[in-house]
N, C-alpha and C positions, 0 to 999 in steps of 0.2 A: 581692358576688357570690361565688356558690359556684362550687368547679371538680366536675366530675360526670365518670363514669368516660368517658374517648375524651376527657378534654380540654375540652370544652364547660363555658363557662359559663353558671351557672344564675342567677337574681335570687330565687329562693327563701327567702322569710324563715324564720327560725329560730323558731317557735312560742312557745317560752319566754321569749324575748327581750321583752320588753312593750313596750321602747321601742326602735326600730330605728335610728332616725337618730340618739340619743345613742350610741346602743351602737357604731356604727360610726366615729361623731367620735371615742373614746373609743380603737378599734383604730386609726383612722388617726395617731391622738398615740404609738402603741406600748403602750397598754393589751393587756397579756393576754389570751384571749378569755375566764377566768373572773373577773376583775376588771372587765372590759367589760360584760360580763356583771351582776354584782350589783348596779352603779352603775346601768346604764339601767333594772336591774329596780324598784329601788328609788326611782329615780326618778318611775318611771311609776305606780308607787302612790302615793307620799306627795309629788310635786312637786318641781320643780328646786330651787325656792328653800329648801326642807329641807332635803333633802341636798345642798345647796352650803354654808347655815350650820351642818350639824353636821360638813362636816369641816375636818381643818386641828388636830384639838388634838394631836393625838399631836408629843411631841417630836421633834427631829429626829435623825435617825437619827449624825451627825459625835458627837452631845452623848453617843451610851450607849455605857457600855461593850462588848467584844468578850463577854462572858457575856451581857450582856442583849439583845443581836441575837442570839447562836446562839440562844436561849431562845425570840426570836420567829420566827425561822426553824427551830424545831422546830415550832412550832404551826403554822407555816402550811404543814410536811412538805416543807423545800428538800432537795434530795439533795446529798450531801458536802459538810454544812457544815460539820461534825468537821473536815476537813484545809483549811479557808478561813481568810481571813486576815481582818482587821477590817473593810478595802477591801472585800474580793472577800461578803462575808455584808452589807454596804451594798448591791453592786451587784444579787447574788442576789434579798436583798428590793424592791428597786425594780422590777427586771423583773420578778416573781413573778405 
């Protein structure tokens, strides 16, 4: 549900969104809303069961170095990751 201006909520689906009730499972776990986002979209084209078995390869984030997270927290455009620490560019990318 949306909040609409005076307060009121709205149940207005979001047009772009292809898949609603993933997208929302996906925010209720603390997904992002554009990471929520790309999961239900791409879901709702190509099926659950593809994109559940193409992800998961990416290594884990403890294994890379403090260069190789700023490097992917530059691509994904995290703000102040320059002055972050190895933790805090782990935490950054998770919520992102």
């Amino acid at each position: 549900m949306d909040v609409v201006p005076g307060g009121y909520l709205c149940a207005m689906p979001n047009p772009s969104i292809k898949d609603e009730k993933v997208y929302q499972a996906l925010r209720d776990e603390g997904a992002s809303k554009e990471k929520a986002a790309r999961i239900a979209n791409s879901s709702a084209a190509e099926g659950e069961q593809t994109v559940a078995a193409r992800g998961g390869r990416a290594g884990s984030y403890e294994d890379m170095t403090k260069d190789e997270l700023y490097e992917r927290a530059q691509r994904v455009g995290i703000d102040g990751r320059s002055s972050m620490s190895k933790d805090e560019l782990i935490e950054a990318l998770r919520t992102h």
